[in-house]
MARROPA-945514 format. One record per atom (N, C-alpha, C, O): residue in three letters; residue number from 0; atom name; x, y, z. Coordinates in steps of 0.2 Angstrom, whole numbers, plus 5000, padded with zeros to 4 digits. Layout:
N
<pt Ala,NUM,CA,<X,Y,Z>>
...
***
This chain:
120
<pt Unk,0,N,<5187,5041,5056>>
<pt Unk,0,CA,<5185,5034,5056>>
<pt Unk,0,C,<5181,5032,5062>>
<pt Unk,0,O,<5177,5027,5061>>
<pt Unk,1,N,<5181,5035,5068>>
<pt Unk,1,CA,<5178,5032,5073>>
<pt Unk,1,C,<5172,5036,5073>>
<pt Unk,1,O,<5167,5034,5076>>
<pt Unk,2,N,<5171,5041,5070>>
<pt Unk,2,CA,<5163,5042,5069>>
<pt Unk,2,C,<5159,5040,5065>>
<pt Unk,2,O,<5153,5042,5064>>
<pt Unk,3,N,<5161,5033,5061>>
<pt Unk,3,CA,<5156,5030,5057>>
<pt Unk,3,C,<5155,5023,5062>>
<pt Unk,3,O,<5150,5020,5061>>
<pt Unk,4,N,<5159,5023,5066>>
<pt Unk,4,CA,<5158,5015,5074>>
<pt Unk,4,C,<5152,5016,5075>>
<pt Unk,4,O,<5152,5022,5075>>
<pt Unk,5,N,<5147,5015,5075>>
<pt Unk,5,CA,<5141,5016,5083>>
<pt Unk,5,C,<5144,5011,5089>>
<pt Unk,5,O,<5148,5006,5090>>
<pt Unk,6,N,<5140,5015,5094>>
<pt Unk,6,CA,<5143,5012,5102>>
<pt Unk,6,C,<5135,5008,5103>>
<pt Unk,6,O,<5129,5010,5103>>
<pt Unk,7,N,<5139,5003,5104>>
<pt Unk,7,CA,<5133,4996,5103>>
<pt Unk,7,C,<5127,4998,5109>>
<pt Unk,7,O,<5121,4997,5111>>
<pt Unk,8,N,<5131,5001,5112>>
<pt Unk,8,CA,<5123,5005,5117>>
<pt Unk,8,C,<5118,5010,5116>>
<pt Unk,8,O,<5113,5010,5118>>
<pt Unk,9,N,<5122,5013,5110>>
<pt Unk,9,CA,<5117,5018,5107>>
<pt Unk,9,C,<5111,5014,5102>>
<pt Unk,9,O,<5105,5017,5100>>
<pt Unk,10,N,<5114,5007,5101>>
<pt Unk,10,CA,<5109,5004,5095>>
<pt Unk,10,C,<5104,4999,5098>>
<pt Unk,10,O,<5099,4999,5095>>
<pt Unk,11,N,<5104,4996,5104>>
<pt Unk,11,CA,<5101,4989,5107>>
<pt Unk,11,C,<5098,4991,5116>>
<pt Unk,11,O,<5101,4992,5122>>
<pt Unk,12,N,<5094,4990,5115>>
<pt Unk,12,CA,<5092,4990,5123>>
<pt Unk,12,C,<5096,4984,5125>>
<pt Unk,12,O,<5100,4981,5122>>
<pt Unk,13,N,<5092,4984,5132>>
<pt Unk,13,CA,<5095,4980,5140>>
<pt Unk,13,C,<5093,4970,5132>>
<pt Unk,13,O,<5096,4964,5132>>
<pt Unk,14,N,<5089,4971,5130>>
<pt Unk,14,CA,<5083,4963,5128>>
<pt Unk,14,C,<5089,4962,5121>>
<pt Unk,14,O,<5089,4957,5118>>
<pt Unk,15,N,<5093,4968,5120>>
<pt Unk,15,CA,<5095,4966,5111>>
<pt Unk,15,C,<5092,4969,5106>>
<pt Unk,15,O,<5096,4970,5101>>
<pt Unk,16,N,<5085,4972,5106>>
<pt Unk,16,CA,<5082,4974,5101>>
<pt Unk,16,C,<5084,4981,5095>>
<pt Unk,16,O,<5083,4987,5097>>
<pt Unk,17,N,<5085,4981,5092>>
<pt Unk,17,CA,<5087,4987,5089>>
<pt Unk,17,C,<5080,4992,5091>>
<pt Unk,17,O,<5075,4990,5093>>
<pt Unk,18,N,<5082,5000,5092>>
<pt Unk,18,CA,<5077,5005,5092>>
<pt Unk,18,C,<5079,5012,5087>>
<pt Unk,18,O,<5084,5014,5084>>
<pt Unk,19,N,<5075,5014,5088>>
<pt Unk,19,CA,<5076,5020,5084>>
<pt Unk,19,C,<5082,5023,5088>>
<pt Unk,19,O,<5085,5021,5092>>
<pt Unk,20,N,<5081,5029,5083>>
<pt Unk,20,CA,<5087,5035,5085>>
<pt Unk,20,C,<5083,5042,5087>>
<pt Unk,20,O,<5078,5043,5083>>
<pt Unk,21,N,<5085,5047,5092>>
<pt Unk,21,CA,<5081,5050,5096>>
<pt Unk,21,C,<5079,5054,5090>>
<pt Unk,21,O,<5074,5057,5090>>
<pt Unk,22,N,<5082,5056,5084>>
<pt Unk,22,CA,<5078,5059,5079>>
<pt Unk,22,C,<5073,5057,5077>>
<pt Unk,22,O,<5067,5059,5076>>
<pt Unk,23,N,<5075,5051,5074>>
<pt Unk,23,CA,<5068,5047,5071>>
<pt Unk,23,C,<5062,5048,5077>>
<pt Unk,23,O,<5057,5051,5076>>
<pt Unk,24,N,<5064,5046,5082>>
<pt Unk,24,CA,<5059,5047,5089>>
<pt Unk,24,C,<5054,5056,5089>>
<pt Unk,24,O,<5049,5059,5088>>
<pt Unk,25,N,<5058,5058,5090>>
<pt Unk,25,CA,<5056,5065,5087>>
<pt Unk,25,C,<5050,5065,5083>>
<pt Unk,25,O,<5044,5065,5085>>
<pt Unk,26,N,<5052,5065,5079>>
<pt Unk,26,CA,<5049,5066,5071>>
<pt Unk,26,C,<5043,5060,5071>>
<pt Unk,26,O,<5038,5061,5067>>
<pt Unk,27,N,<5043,5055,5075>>
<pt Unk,27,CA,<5034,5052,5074>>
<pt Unk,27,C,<5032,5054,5080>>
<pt Unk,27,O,<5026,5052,5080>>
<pt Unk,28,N,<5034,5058,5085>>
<pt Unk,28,CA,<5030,5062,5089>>
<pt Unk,28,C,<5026,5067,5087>>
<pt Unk,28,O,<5021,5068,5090>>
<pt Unk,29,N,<5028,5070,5080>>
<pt Unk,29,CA,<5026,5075,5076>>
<pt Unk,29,C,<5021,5073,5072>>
<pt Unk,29,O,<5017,5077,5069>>
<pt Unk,30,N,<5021,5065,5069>>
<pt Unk,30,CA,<5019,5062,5065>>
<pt Unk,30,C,<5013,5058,5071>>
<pt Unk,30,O,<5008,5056,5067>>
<pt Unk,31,N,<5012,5057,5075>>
<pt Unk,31,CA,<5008,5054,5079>>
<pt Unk,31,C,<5001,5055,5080>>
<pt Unk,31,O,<4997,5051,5080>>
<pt Unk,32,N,<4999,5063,5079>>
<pt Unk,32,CA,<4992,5064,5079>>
<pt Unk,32,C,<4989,5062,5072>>
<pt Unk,32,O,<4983,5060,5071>>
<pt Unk,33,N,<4993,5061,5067>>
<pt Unk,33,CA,<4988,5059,5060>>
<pt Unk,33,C,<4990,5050,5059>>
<pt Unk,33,O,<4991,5047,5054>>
<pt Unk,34,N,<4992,5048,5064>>
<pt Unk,34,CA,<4992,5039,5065>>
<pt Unk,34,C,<4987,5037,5057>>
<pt Unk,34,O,<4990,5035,5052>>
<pt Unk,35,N,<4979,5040,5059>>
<pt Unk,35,CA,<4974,5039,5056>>
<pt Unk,35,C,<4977,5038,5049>>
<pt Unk,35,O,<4977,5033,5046>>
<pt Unk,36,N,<4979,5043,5046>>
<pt Unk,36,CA,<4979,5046,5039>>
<pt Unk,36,C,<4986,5039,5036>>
<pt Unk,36,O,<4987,5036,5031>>
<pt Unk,37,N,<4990,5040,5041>>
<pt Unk,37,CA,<4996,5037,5038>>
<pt Unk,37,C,<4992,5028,5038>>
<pt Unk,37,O,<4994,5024,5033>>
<pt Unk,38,N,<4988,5026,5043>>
<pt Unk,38,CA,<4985,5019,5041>>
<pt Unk,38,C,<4982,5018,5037>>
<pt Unk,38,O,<4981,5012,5036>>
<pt Unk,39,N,<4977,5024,5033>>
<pt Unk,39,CA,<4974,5025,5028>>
<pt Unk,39,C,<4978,5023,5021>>
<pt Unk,39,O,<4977,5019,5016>>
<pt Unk,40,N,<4984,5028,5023>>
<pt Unk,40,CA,<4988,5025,5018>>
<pt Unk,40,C,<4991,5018,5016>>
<pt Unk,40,O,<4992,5016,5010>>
<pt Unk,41,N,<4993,5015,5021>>
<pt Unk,41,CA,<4995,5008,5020>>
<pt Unk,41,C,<4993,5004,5019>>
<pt Unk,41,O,<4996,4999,5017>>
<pt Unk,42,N,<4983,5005,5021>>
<pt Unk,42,CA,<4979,5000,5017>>
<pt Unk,42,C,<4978,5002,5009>>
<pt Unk,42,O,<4977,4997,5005>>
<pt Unk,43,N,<4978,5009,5009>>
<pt Unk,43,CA,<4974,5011,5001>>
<pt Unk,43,C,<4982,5007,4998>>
<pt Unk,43,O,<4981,5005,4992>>
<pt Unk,44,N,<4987,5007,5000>>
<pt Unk,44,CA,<4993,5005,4997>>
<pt Unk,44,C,<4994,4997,4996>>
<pt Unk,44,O,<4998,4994,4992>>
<pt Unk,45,N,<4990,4995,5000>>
<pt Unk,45,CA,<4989,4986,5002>>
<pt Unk,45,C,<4985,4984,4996>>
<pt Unk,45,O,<4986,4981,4991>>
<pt Unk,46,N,<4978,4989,4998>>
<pt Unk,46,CA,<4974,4986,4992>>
<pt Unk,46,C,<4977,4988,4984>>
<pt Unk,46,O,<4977,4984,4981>>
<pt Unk,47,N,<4978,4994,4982>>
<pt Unk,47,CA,<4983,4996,4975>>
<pt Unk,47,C,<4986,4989,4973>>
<pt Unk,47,O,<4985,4986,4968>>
<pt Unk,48,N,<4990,4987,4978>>
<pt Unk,48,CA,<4996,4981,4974>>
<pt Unk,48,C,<4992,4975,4973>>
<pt Unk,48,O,<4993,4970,4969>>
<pt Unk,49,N,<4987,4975,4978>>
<pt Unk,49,CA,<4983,4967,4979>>
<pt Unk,49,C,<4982,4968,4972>>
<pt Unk,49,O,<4985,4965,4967>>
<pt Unk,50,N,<4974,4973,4970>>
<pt Unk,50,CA,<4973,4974,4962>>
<pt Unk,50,C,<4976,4972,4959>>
<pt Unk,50,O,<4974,4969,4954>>
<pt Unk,51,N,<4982,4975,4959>>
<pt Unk,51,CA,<4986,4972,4952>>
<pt Unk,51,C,<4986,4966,4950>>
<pt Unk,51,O,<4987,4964,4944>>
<pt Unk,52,N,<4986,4961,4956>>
<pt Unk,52,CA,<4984,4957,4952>>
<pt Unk,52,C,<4979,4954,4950>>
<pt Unk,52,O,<4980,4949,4948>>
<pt Unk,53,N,<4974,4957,4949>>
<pt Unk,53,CA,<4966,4954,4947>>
<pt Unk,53,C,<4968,4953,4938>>
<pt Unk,53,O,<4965,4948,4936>>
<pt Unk,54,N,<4973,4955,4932>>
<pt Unk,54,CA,<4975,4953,4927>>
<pt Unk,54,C,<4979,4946,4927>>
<pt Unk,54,O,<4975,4942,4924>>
<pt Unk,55,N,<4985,4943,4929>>
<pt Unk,55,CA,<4986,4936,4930>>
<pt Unk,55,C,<4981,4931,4932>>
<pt Unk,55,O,<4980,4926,4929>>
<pt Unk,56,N,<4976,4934,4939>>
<pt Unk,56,CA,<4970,4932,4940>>
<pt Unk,56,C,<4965,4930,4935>>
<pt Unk,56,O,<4961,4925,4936>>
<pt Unk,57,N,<4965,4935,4929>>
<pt Unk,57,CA,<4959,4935,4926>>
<pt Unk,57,C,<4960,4932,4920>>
<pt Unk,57,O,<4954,4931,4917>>
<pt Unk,58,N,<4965,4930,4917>>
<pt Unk,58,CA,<4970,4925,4914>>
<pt Unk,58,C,<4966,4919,4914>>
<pt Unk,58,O,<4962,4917,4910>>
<pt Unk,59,N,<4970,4916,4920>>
<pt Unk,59,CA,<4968,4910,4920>>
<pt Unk,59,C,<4960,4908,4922>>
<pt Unk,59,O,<4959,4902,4922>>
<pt Unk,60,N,<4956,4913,4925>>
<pt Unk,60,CA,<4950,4911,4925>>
<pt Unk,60,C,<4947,4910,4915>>
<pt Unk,60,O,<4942,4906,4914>>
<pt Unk,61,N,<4950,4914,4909>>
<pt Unk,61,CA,<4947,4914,4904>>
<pt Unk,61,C,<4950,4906,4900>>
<pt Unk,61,O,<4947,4902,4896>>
<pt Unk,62,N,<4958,4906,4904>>
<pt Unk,62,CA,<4957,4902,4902>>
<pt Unk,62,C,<4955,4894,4906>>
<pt Unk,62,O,<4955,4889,4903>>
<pt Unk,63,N,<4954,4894,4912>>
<pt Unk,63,CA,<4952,4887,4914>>
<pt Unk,63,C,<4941,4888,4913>>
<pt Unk,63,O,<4937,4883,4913>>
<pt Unk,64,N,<4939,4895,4911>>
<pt Unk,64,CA,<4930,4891,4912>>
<pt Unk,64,C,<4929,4895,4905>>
<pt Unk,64,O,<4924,4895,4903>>
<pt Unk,65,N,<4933,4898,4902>>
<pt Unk,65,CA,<4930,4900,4895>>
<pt Unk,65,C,<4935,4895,4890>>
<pt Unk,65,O,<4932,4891,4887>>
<pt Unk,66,N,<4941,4896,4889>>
<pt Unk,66,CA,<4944,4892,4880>>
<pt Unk,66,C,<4943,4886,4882>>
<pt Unk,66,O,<4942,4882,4878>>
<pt Unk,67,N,<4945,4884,4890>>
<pt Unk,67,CA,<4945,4876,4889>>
<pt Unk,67,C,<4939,4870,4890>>
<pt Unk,67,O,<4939,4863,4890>>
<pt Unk,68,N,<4934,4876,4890>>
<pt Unk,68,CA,<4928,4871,4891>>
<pt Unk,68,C,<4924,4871,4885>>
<pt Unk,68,O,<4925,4875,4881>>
<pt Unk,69,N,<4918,4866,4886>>
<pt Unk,69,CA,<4915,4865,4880>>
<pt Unk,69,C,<4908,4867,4881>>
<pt Unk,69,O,<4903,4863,4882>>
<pt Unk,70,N,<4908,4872,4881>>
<pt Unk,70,CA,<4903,4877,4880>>
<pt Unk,70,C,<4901,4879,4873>>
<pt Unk,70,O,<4904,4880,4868>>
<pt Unk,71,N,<4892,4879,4875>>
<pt Unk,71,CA,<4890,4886,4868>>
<pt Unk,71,C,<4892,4892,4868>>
<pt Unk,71,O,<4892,4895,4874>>
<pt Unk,72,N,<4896,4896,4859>>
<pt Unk,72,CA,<4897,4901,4861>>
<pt Unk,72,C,<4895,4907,4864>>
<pt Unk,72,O,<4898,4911,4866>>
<pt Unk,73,N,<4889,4907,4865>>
<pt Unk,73,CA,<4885,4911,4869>>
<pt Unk,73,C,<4888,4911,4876>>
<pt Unk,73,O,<4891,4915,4878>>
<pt Unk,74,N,<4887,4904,4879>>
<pt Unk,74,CA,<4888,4905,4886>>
<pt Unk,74,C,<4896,4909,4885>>
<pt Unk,74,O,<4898,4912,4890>>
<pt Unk,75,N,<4901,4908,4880>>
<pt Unk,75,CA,<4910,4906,4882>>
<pt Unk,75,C,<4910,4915,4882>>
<pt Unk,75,O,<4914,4918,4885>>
<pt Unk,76,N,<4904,4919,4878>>
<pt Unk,76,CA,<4905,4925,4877>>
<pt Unk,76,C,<4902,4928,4882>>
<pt Unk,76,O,<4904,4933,4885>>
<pt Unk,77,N,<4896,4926,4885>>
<pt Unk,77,CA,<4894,4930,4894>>
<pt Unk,77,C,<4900,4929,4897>>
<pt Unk,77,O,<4903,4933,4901>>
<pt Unk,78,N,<4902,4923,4895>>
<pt Unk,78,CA,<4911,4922,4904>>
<pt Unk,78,C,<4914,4925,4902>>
<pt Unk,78,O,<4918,4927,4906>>
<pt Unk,79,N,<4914,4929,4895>>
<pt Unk,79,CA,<4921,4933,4896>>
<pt Unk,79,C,<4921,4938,4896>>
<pt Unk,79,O,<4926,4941,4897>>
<pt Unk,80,N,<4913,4942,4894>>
<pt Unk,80,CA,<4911,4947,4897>>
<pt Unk,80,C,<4910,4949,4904>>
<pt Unk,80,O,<4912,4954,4907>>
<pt Unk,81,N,<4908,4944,4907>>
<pt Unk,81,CA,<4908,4943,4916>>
<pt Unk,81,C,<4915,4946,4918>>
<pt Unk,81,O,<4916,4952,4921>>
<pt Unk,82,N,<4920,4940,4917>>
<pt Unk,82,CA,<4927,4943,4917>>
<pt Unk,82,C,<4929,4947,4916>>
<pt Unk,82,O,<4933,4949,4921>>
<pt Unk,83,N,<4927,4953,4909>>
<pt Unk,83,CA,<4931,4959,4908>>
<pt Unk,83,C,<4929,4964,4914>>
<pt Unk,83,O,<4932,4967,4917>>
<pt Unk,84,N,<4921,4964,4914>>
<pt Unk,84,CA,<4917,4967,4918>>
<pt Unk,84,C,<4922,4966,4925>>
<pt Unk,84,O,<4925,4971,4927>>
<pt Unk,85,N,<4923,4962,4926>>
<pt Unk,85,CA,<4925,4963,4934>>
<pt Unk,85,C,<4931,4964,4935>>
<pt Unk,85,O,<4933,4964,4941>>
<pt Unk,86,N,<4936,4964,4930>>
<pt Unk,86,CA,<4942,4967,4927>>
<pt Unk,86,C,<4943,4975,4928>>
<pt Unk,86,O,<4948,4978,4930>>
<pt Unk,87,N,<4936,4976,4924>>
<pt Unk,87,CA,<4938,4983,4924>>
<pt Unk,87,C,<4936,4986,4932>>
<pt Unk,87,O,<4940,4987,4936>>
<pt Unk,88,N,<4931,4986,4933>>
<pt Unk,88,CA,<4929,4986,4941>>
<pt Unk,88,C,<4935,4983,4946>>
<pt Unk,88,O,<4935,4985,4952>>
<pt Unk,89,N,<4938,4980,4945>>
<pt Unk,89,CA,<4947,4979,4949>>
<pt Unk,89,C,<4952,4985,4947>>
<pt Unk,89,O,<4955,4988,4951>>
<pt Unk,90,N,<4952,4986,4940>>
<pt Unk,90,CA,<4957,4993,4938>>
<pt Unk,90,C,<4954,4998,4940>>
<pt Unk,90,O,<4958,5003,4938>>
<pt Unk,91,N,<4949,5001,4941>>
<pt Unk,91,CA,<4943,5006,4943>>
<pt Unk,91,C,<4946,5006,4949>>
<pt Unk,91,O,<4948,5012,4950>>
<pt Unk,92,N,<4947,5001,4955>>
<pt Unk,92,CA,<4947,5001,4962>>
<pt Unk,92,C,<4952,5004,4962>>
<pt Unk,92,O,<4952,5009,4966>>
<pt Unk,93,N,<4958,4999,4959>>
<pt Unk,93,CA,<4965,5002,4958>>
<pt Unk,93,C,<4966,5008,4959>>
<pt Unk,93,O,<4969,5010,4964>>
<pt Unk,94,N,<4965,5012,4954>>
<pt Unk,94,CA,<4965,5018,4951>>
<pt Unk,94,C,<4962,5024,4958>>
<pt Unk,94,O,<4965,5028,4961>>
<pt Unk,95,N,<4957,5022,4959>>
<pt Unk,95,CA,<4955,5023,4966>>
<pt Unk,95,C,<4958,5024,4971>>
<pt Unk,95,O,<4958,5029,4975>>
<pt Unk,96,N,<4962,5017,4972>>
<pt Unk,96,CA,<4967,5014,4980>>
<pt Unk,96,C,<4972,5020,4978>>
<pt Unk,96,O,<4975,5023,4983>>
<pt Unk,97,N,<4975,5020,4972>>
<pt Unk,97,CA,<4980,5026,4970>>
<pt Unk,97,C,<4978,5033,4972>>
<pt Unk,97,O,<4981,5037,4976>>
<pt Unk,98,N,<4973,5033,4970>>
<pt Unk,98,CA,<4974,5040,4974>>
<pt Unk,98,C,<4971,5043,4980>>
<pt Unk,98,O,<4970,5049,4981>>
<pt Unk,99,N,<4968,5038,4984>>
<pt Unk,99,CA,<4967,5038,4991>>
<pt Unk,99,C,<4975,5038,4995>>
<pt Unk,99,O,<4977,5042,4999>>
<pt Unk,100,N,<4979,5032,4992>>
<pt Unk,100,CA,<4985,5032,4994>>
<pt Unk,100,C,<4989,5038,4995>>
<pt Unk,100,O,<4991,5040,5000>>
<pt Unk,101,N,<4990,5042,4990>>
<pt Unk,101,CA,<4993,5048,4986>>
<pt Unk,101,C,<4991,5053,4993>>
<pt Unk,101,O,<4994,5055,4997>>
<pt Unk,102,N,<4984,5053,4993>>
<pt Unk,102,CA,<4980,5061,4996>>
<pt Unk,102,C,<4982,5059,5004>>
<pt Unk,102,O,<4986,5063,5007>>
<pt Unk,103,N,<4980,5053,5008>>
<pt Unk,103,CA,<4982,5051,5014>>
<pt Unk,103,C,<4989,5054,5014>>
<pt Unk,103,O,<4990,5059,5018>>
<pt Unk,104,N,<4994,5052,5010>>
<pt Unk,104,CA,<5001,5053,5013>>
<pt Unk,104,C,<5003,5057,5011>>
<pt Unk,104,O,<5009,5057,5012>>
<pt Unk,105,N,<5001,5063,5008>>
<pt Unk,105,CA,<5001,5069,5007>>
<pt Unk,105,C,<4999,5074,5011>>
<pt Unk,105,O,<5002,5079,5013>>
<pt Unk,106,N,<4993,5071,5014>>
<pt Unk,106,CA,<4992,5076,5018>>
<pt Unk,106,C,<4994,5073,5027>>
<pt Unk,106,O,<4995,5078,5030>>
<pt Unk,107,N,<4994,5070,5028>>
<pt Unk,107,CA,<4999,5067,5033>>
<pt Unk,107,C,<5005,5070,5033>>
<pt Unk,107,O,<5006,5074,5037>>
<pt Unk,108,N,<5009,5068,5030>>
<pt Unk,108,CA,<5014,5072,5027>>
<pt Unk,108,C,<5016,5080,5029>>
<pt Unk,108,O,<5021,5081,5032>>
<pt Unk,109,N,<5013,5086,5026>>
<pt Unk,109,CA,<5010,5091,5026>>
<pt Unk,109,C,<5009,5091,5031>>
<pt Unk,109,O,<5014,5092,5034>>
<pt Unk,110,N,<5005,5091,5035>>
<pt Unk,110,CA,<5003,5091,5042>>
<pt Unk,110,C,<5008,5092,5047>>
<pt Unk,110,O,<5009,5096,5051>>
<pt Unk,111,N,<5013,5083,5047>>
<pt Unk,111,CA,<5016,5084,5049>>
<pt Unk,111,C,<5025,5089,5049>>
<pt Unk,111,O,<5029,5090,5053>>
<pt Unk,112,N,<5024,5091,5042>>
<pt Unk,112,CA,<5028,5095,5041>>
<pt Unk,112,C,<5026,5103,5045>>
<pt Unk,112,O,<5029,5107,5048>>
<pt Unk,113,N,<5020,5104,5043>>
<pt Unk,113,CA,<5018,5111,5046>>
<pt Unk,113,C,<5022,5110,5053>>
<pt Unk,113,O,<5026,5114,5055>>
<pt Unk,114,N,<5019,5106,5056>>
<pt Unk,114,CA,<5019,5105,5064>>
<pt Unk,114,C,<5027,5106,5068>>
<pt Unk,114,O,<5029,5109,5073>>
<pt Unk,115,N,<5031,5103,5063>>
<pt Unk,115,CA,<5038,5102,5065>>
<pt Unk,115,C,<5040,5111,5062>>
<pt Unk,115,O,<5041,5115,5067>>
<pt Unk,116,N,<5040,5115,5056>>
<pt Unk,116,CA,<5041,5120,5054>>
<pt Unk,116,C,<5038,5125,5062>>
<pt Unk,116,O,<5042,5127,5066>>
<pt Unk,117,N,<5031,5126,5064>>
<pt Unk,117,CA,<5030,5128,5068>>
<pt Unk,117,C,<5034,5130,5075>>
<pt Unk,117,O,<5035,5136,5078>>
<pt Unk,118,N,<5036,5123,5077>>
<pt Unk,118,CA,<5039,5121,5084>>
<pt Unk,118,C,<5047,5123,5082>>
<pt Unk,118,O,<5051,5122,5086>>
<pt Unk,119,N,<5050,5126,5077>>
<pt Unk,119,CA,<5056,5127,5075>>
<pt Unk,119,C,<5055,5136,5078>>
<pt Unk,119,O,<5059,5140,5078>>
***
């Protein structure tokens, strides 16, 4: 039972703050030369989830400047053309930020796995 305690010294510096564990510490030491690739990933990952919503987005723009106004059908069909157009050109991006995200942390990953394999 006393190996499941932690000794509150092991978890909190001198300020209170929690810190890692020398393993974890380790292991982004191994992960530190490819910083680049892993922030790569968090943006391509940032942008992925943002796209997603360009669909609720695109909702309510057909419905606040195409069904609810009184326009000719010509103009209400360019707006909704406009729309899909840049709909799809959001899901295009998506599709994109997915597999930028995927390839960065793959190979980041890999990387850092070689490096620790190596030093073994």
């Amino acid at each position: 039972m006393d190996n499941c305690v932690l000794d509150k010294s092991q978890t909190t510096t001198a300020k209170g703050a929690m810190f890692f564990s020398p393993t974890f510490l380790r292991f982004l030491k191994y992960a530190k030369p490819y910083w680049g690739l892993v922030v790569a990933a968090i943006c391509c990952g940032i942008l992925k989830f943002t796209l997603a919503l360009a669909l609720p987005g695109s909702l309510g723009l057909v419905m606040d400047y195409v069904l609810l106004t009184d326009l000719p059908q010509e103009q209400k069909m360019f707006r909704m053309l406009l729309i899909l157009g840049l709909l799809t050109l959001a899901f295009m991006g998506r599709m994109t930020a997915t597999y930028l995200r995927s390839y960065f942390a793959v190979v980041a990953g890999n990387h850092t796995i070689f490096d620790i394999r190596r030093d073994l």
